[in-house]
C-alpha positions in Angstrom: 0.0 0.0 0.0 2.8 2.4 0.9 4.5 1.7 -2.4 1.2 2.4 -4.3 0.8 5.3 -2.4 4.6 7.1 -3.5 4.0 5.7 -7.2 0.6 7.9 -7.2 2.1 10.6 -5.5 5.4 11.1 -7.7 3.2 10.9 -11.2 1.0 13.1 -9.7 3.0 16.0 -7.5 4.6 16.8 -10.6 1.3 17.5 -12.8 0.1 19.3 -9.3 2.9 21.6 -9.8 2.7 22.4 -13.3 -1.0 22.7 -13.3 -0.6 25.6 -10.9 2.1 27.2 -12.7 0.3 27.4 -15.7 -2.7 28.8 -14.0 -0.2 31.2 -12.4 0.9 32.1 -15.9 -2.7 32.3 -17.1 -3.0 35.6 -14.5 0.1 37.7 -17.1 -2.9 37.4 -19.9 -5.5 38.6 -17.1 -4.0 41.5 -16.3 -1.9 42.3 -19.9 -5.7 42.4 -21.5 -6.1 45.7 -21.6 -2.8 46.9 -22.5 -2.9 44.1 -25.2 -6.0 46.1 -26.7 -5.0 49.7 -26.1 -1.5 48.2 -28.9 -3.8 46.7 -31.4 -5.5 50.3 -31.3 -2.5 52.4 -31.3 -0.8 49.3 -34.2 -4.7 50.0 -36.5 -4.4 53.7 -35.9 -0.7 54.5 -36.9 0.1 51.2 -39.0 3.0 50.4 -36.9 3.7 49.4 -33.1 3.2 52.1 -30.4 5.8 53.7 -28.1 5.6 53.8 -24.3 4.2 57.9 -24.7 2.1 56.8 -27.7 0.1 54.6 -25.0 -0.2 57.2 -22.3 3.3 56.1 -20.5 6.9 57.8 -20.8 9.5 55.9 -23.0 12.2 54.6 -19.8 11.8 51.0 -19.4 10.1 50.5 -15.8 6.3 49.3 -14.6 3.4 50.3 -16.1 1.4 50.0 -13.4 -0.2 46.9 -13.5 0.4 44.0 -11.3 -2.2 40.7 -9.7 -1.8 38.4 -7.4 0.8 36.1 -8.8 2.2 39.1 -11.1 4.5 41.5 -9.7 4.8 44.0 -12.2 4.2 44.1 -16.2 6.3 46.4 -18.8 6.3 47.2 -22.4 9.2 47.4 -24.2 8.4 47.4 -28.1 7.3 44.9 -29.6 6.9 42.6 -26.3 5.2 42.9 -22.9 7.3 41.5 -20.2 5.7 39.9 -17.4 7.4 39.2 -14.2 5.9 36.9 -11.4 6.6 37.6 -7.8 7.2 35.7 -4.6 3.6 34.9 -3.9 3.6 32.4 -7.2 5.4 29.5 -8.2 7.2 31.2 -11.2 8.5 33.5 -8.9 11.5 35.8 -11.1 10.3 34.0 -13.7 9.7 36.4 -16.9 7.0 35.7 -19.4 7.4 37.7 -22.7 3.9 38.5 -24.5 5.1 39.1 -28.2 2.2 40.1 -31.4 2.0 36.8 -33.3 4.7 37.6 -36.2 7.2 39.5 -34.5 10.2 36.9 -34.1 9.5 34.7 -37.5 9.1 37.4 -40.4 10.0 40.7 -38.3 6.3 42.4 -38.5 4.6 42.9 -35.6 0.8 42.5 -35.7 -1.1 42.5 -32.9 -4.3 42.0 -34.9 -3.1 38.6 -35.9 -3.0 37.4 -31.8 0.1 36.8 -29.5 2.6 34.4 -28.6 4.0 33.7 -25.1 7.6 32.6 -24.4 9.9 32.4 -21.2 12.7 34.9 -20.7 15.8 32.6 -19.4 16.0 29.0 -19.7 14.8 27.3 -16.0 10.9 27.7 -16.9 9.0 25.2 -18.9 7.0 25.6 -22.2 3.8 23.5 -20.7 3.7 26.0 -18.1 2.5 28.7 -20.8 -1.5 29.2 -21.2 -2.6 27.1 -23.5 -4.0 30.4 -25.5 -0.8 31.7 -26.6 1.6 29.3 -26.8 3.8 29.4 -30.0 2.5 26.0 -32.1 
């Protein structure tokens, strides 16, 4: 019975874990939503990707002012949104980058066309991305 027991629980800690991360992770979409929209405006208005002052925000690299429960602090830096995680989450330090679908493969931006999500560094795993922008 005991050996049943730690056979269950080491197939099943792990997906614990990752299940949580990604939900975790699913909180930078949450909160990036409406900055996500304000660049698809700004991108259909001007017909290319906005600055920091072009969204209302000055052009140093710093917080934008929007942070969650697992998500410490969120900043744009043209083209991607960088999403850090603080010490109340599992991906704590980690950094998720938001990038409009396009941007690494054929150098256009469009943020009409959705996003992709991708880890800054190399410790964090893929399947801990949401499922609704991971790069296929």
């Amino acid at each position: 019975v005991v050996a049943i027991i730690g056979v269950l629980a080491s197939i099943a800690v792990p997906q614990y874990q990752n299940y949580t991360a990604r939900a975790q992770a699913s909180e930078g979409l949450s909160v990036t939503a409406g900055l996500r929209a304000d660049i698809a405006e700004q991108y259909s208005l001007r017909g290319g990707m906005p600055t920091r002052a072009q969204l209302g925000g000055d052009d140093t690299f710093g917080s934008d002012g929007i942070s969650g429960r697992y998500v410490s602090s969120v900043n744009y830096s043209n083209p991607d949104i960088q999403v850090t995680f603080g010490d109340a989450s599992s991906l704590d330090d980690f950094v998720m980058l938001i990038t409009p679908l396009g941007g690494e493969d054929s150098g256009s931006e469009d943020p009409s066309n959705g996003w992709v999500c991708s880890w800054s560094g190399d410790n964090a795993q893929d399947n801990w991305l949401p499922a609704g922008c991971r790069a296929e």
